[in-house]
Structures are given as C-alpha cells and as structure tokens.
TIKE-420062 format. One record per residue (C-alpha): x, y, z; residue number from 0. Coordinates in nm, 2 decimals, padded with zeros to 4 digits. Layout:
      c1      c2      c3  seq
       X       Y       Z  NUM
...
! end
This chain:
      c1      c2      c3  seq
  -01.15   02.56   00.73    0
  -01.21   02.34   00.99    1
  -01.24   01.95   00.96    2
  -01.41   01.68   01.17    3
  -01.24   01.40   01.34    4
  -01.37   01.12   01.08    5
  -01.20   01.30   00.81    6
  -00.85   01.16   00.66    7
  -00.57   01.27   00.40    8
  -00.42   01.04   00.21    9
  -00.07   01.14   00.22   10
   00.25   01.04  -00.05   11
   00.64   01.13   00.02   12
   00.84   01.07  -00.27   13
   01.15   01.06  -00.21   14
   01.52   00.94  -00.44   15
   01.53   00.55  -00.28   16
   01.16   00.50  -00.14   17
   00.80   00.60  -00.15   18
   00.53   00.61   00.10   19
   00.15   00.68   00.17   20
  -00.03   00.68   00.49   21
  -00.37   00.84   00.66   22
  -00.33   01.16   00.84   23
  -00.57   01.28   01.07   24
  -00.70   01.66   01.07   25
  -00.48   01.74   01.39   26
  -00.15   01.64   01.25   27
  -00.13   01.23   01.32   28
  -00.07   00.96   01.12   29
  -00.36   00.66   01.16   30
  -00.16   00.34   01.27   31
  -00.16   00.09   01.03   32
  -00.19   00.30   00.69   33
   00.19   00.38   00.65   34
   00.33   00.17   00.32   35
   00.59   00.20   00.20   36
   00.78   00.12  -00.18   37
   01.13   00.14  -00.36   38
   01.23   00.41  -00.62   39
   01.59   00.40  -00.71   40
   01.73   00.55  -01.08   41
   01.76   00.18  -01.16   42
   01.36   00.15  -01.18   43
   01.16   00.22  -01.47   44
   00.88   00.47  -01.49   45
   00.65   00.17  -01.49   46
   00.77   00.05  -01.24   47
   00.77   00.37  -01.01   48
   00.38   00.40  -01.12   49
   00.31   00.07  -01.01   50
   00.48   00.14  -00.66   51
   00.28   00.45  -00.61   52
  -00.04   00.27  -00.70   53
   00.04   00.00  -00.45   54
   00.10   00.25  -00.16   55
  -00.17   00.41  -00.26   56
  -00.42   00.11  -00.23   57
  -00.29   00.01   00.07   58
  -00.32   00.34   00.27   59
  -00.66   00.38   00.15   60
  -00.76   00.02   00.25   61
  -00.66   00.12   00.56   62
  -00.94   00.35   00.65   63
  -01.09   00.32   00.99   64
  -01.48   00.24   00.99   65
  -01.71   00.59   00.99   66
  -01.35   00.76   00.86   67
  -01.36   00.90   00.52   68
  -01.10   01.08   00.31   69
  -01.11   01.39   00.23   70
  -00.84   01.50  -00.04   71
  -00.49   01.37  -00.07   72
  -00.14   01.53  -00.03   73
   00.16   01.47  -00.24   74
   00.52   01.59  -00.09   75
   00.81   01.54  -00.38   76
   01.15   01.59  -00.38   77
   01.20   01.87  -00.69   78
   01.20   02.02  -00.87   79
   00.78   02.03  -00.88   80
   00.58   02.23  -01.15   81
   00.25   02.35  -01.07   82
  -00.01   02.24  -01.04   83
   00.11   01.86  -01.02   84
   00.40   01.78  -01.16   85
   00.73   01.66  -01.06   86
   01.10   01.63  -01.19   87
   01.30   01.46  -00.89   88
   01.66   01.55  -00.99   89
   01.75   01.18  -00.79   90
   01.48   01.00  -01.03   91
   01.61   01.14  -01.42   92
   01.36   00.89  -01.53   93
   01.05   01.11  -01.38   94
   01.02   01.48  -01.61   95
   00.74   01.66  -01.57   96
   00.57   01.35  -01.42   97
   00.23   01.41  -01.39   98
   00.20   01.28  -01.03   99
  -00.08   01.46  -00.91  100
  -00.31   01.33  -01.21  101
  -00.18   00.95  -01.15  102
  -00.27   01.01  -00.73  103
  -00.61   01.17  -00.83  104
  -00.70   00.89  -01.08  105
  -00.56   00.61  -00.83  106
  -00.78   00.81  -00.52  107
  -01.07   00.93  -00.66  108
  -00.91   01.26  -00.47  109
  -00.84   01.62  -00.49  110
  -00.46   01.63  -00.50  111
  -00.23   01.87  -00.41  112
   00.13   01.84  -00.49  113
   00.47   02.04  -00.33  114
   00.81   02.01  -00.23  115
   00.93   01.82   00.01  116
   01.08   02.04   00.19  117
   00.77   02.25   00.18  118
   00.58   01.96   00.32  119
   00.87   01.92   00.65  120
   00.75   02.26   00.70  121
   00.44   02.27   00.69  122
   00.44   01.95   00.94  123
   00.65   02.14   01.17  124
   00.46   02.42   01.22  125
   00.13   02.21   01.23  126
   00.23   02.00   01.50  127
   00.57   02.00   01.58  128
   00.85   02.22   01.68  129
   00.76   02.53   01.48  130
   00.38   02.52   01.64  131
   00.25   02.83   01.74  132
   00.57   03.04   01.48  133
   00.39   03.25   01.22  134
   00.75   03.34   01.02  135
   00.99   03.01   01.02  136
   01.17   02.76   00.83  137
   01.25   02.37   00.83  138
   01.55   02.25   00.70  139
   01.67   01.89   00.65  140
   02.02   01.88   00.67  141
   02.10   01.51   00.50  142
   02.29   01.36   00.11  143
   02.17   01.71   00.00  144
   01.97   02.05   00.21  145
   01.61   02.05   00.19  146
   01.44   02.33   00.32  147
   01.03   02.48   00.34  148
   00.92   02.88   00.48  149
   00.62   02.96   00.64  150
   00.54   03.30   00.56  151
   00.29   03.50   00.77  152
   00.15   03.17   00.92  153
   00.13   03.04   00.49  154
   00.33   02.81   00.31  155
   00.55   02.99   00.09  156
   00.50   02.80  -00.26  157
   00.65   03.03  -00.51  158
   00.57   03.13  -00.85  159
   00.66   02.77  -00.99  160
   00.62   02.57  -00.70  161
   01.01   02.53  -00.57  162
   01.01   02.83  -00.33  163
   01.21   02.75  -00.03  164
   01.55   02.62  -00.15  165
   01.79   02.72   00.07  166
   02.07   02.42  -00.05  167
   02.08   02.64  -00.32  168
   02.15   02.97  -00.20  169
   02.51   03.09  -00.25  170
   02.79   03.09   00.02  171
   03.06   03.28  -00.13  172
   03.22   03.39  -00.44  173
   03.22   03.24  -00.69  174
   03.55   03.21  -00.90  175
   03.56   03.25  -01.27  176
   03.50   02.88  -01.44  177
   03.41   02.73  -01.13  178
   03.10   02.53  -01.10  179
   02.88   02.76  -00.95  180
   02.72   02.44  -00.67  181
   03.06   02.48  -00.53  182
   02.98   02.79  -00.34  183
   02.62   02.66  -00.28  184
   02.48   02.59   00.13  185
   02.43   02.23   00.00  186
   02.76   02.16  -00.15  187
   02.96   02.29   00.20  188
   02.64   02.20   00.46  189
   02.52   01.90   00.37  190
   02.62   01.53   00.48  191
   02.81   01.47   00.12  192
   03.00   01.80   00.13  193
   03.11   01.77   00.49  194
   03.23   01.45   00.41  195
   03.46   01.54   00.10  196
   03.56   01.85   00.28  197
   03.70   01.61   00.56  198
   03.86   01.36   00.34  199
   04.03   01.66   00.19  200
   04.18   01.73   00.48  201
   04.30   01.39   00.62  202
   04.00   01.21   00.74  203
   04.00   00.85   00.64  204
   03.64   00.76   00.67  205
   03.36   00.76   00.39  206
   03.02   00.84   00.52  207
   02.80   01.12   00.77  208
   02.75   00.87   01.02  209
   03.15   00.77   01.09  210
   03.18   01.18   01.05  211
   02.93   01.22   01.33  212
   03.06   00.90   01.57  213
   03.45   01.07   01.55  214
   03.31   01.38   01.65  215
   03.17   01.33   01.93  216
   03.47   01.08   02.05  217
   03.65   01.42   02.03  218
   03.80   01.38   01.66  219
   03.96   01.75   01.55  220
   03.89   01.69   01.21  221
   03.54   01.58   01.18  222
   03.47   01.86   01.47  223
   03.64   02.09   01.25  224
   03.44   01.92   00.92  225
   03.08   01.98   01.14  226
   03.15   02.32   01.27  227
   03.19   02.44   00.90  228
   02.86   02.30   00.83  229
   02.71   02.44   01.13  230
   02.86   02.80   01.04  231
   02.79   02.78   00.68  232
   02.42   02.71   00.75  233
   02.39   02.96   01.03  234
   02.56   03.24   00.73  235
   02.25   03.13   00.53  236
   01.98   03.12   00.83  237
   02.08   03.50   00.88  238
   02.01   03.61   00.51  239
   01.67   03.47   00.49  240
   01.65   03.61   00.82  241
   01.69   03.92   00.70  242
   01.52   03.86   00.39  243
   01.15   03.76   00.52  244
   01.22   03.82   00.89  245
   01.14   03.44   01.03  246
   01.16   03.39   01.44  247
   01.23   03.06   01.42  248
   01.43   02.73   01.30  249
   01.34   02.35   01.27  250
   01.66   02.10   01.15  251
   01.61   01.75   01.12  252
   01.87   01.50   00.91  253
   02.11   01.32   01.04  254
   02.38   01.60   01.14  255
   02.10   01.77   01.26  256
   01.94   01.48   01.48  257
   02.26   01.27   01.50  258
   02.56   01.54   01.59  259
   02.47   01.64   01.96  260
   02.63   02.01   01.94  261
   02.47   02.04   01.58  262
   02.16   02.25   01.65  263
   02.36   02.45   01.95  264
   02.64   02.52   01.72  265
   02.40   02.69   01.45  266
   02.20   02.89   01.69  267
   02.55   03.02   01.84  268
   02.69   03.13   01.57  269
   02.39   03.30   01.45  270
   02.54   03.64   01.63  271
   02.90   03.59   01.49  272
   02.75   03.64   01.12  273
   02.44   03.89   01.17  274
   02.43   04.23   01.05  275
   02.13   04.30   01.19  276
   02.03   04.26   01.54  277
   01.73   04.09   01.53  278
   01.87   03.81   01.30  279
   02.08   03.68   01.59  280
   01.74   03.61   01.78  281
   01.62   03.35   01.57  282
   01.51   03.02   01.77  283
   01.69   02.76   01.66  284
   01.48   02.37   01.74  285
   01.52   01.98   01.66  286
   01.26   01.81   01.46  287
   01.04   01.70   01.66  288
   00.84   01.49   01.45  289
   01.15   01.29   01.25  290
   01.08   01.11   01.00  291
   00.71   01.12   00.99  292
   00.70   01.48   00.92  293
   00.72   01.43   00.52  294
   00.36   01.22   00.56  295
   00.24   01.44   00.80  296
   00.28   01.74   00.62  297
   00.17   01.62   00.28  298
  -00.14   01.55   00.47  299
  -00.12   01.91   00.60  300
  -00.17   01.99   00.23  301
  -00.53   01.90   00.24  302
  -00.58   02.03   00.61  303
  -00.34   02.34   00.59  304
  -00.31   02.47   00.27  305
! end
C-alpha cells in the first residue's frame, strides 16, 4: 500500500539504557526535529519507564509538521516480544510481558505494531539503506550482545511468537556435558563482551570493545587475533542461515562492525573458508548505512512496510 507524503509514523526504539520516538516519513526519513529521547536502565522502575515512554511519545507527536498527519505507530524492542504487543527486554527484568503496544496505542491514539529490534534494523536496511533493492537478507548488530532481523522473500520474517531472527543465539560448536549451553552461542564468542573476555583470557590487559578495536588497528596480535575469531565465528553462522533460507546479502552495524576497519572484509572473506555449499560463499557482505537511526527508521517501516 502506498502512502502520501503528508503521512508520518510515530516510531519507538526501546532499547536496555535509553528510549526514543521520532516521525518517519513514508520513504524511510526521519522528520528533523521529532527525535526524543529518554533513560531506561534496570535501576528504574516500571513507572518510571512508562512515564519516559509517554514523554517521548508526546514530544514526537508534538512535533508534526503543519498538513502532516500520522498514520500508525511502530514499536522496535529489544526481546524477547510476544505477539501481538508485548515485550520482556531480558536488559529491563523489571518489564514481563509489558503490554507496550497497548500503553503506545493509548498514549497515540494509534494502530501499533510492535517487533524486535533487530527485526526493525532490518527492516530499515532493506527499506532504505544498504540492503535496498535485496529480496533474501539479513542485518545484524554486532555490539554488548548480537542482534539480528531476516527479510524473507522481500517480508519480514516475524515468527510464530514474534522473536524470529536470533542469530546471537544460534549454536557455534559443541556443547560439552554440564556446560552452559550460551558458551557455544554466536553471541557469547561474536559479540563485543565475548571478544573482550576471550582477549583478557589470553593476555590482553584492556577492559572494553573500543580499546579492543583501537589495539587492533595499531597492529596489536592479540586483539587482531581476539577480532578475527569474531569475524570467523559470525561468518560460520552467516553460512548456515545461508544455507538455511538462501539470503544474497548482509548488513552489520555495531561497533566492531562500524568501528574495526577490516571487520566487514574479514566476514565476507572467510565466508568461502567455512561454506559447504557454493552459493553460500556469494553472499554480499555491507556496512550499515543508516547507523544509528535505523532502529527509528525501521519501527516506522512497521507502519509503511509491514
């Protein structure tokens, strides 16, 4: 279905340490101006998290340009979600089975639609951004943890509960009797707070992604040797859902992702290394190109998309 130019989204991202709404524009834009923002944090109470939400809320929609009118608003969370609207953000313990997508509704006057975060970065990217134009694909933040969203003959892949798409989750290796089975996961030996342990395990005396990503690139052997596992480990799970659903092509955004400048080049290289298949070593492997505004721009995607 096709929209006018005068119609808007409202737009929330929910995320572990802030919130935000803004206006997003049938071809993929944010309006200038309507982009709020609010903390969450586990320290917070649920109260208090409603209240934040209903002040981003209000603001975005008191941002509406003249002749404009909204349309229907879009809620990205981080998960887990349950259908149709609500959310258990594993970062906020205090939100279970938060009814989000009533509280939006109520706030809006709006239709609401609510999904994963990662679903929503996908969604974005192949709206507008580096997956334009890919009908099979996937966007994966690579961050703290692995986020990740497929797009599934040109549709968002949703799921039976809402959480398709988790590819942090998906298992690595073996996993060895008694051990905790996260060990083995793509997020636990991918992500920016696995590569980091894995480093300090092996000597490195720094504590965070971003010192991991500066001694890299002044030619540090261990945090080269801490990002290449990352990069392999995500390019052994790139070819399974490869293989799996058949997708052409690959967004990554996060900081390793955006930050690291052999990141995305290391993936896509040692896509033929692991592939048992020919046509998963052909994947295209892209940067974000839409940063951190993708989140917004794809929950807006849900009312223009979806």
């Amino acid at each position: 279905m096709s929209h006018p130019m005068n119609d808007l989204a409202l737009a929330v991202d929910i995320g572990g340490t802030k919130l935000e709404a803004a206006l997003v524009t049938p071809d993929g834009r944010l309006v200038e101006g309507s982009r709020h923002r609010a903390p969450t944090g586990r320290e917070r109470s649920v109260e208090n998290l409603d209240a934040s939400v209903a002040d981003v809320v209000r603001a975005a929609l008191a941002a509406v340009p003249d002749g404009a009118r909204v349309v229907g608003a879009g809620v990205g969370s981080a998960g887990p979600v349950s259908l149709p609207g609500a959310i258990s953000p594993l970062n906020l313990p205090q939100w279970r089975e938060h009814p989000i997508g009533e509280r939006v509704a109520a706030l809006s006057g709006l239709p609401t639609t609510v999904r994963l975060d990662g679903q929503c970065f996908a969604l974005a990217e192949a709206w507008s951004g580096s997956l334009a134009g890919s009908q099979n694909a996937i966007a994966i933040v690579v961050s703290t943890g692995v986020g990740s969203g497929l797009i599934v003959d040109g549709h968002l892949l949703s799921g039976r509960t809402g959480n398709a798409g988790h590819l942090g989750q998906m298992l690595l290796r073996d996993v060895a009797e008694g051990e905790d089975p996260a060990d083995a996961s793509v997020e636990r030996i991918c992500s920016g707070t696995g590569t980091v342990a894995w480093a300090r395990s092996q000597g490195w005396a720094g504590t965070s992604g971003e010192e991991l990503v500066a001694d890299a690139q002044s030619g540090g052997e261990i945090a080269r040797r801490a990002l290449r596992r990352s990069t392999h480990g995500l390019a052994q799970a790139l070819v399974s859902v490869a293989a799996l659903v058949d997708i052409e092509a690959v967004s990554l955004a996060g900081g390793f992702a955006l930050g690291y400048a052999g990141y995305v080049d290391d993936v896509a290289a040692a896509l033929e290394r692991f592939s048992v298949l020919p046509h998963t070593a052909t994947l295209s492997v892209h940067r974000s190109s839409l940063g951190t505004d993708a989140p917004l721009i794809g929950a807006g995607g849900l009312v223009f998309r979806v």
